[in-house]
N, C-alpha and C positions, 0 to 999 in steps of 0.2 A: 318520144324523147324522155318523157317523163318518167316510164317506167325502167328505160335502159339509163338514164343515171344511178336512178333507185335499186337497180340490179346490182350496178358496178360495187357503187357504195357496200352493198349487201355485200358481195362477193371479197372485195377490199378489207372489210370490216371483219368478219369471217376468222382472219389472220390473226389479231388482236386479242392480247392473253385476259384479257377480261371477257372473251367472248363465251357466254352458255346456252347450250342448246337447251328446248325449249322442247316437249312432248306437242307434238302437233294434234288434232284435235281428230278422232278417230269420224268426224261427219264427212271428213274432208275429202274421202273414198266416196261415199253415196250421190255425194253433191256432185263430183266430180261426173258422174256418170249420169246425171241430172243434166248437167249443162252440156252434154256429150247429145245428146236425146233431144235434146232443144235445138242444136245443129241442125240434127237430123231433121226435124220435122219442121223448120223453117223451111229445108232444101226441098223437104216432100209437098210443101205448100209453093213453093216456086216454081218445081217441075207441074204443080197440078195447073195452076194460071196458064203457063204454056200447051199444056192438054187443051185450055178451054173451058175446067173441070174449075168453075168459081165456088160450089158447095165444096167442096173436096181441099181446098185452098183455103176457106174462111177456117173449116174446121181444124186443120194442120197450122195453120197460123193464132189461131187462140189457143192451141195447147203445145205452141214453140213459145208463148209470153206467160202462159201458166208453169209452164217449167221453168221458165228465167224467174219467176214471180217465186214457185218453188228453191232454186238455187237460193235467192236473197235470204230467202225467211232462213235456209239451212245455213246462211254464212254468219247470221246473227246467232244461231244455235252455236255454231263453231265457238260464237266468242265467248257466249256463254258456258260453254264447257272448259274455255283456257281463265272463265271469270271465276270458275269452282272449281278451278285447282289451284287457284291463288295467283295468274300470269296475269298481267296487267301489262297496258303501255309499257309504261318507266321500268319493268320488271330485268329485262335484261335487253342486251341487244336487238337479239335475235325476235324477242316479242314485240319491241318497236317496229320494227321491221316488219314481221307479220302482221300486225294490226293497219301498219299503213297499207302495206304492198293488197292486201285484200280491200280494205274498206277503199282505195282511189280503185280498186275494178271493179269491187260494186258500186259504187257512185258510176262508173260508166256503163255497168250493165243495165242500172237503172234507169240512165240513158237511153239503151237499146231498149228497154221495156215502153215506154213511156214513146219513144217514137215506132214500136210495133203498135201502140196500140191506135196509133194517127194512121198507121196504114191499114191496120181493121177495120178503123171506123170506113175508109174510101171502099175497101172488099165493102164491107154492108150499104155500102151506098152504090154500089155496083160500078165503081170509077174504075174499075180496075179489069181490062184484059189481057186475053193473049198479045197483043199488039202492044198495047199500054199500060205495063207494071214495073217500069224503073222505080219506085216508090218501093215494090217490094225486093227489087235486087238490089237496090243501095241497102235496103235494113238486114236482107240476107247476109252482105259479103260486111256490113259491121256487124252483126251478130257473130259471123264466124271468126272474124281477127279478135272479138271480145274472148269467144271459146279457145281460139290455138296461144291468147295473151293469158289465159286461165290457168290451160296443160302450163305453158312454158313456166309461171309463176309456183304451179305444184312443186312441178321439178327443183324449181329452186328451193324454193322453203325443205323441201324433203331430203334435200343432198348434202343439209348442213351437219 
């Protein structure tokens, strides 16, 4: 809900003759496909657990939280590329906007981070099988509404 107000508002606001567009931050293609890849290799760590394949699933699942780990560090780069062109918070609409709408998904993705990493530790404790790894399909199926909450967020910022 948080984010579909913050959309609205965005989209609402948009209208408004004070509104200026804002040079988005050219990291935001690499990252994008950074967090795209972290999908991915959560879902290949998920389907390995259901193999059986527990070496094959630690490994896919420590470089689906290296990637996410990776996104962060590039969203922070983002800012800093919008901090050396001079866009700031208070800068204009649109960069308030931007700075929220990113940093409340990275605050959630570091959510996601921080509880893959509670499901690593149970993979290296070997808690985790074929039979019994809800632990890793709840962090899967949040991991991936973080990534399609990411896509839908690009679009936004990009369409202004």
């Amino acid at each position: 809900m948080l984010f579909a107000g913050l959309s609205s508002a965005y989209i609402v606001l948009r209208g408004v003759p004070t509104w200026q567009n804002i040079e988005l931050p050219s990291l935001l293609w690499p990252n994008t496909l950074i967090l795209l890849l972290s999908s991915v290799a959560i879902d290949i760590s998920r389907r390995a657990i259901r193999r059986g394949d527990s070496a094959s699933m630690k490994r896919w699942l420590t470089a689906a939280g290296a990637l996410g780990m990776a996104f962060l560090v590039g969203q922070v780069l983002a800012w800093r590329q919008l901090v050396d062109a001079g866009v700031y918070v208070p800068s204009t609409l649109q960069s308030g906007f931007f700075y929220i709408l990113t940093g409340l998904h990275g605050l959630h993705l570091f959510g996601g981070v921080v509880a893959m990493s509670f499901v690593l530790v149970k993979a290296l404790r070997n808690e985790l099988s074929p039979a019994n790894h809800e632990p890793l399909k709840l962090c899967g199926l949040y991991w991936h509404v973080m990534d399609a909450l990411w896509v839908y967020l690009f679009v936004l910022l990009s369409l202004s």
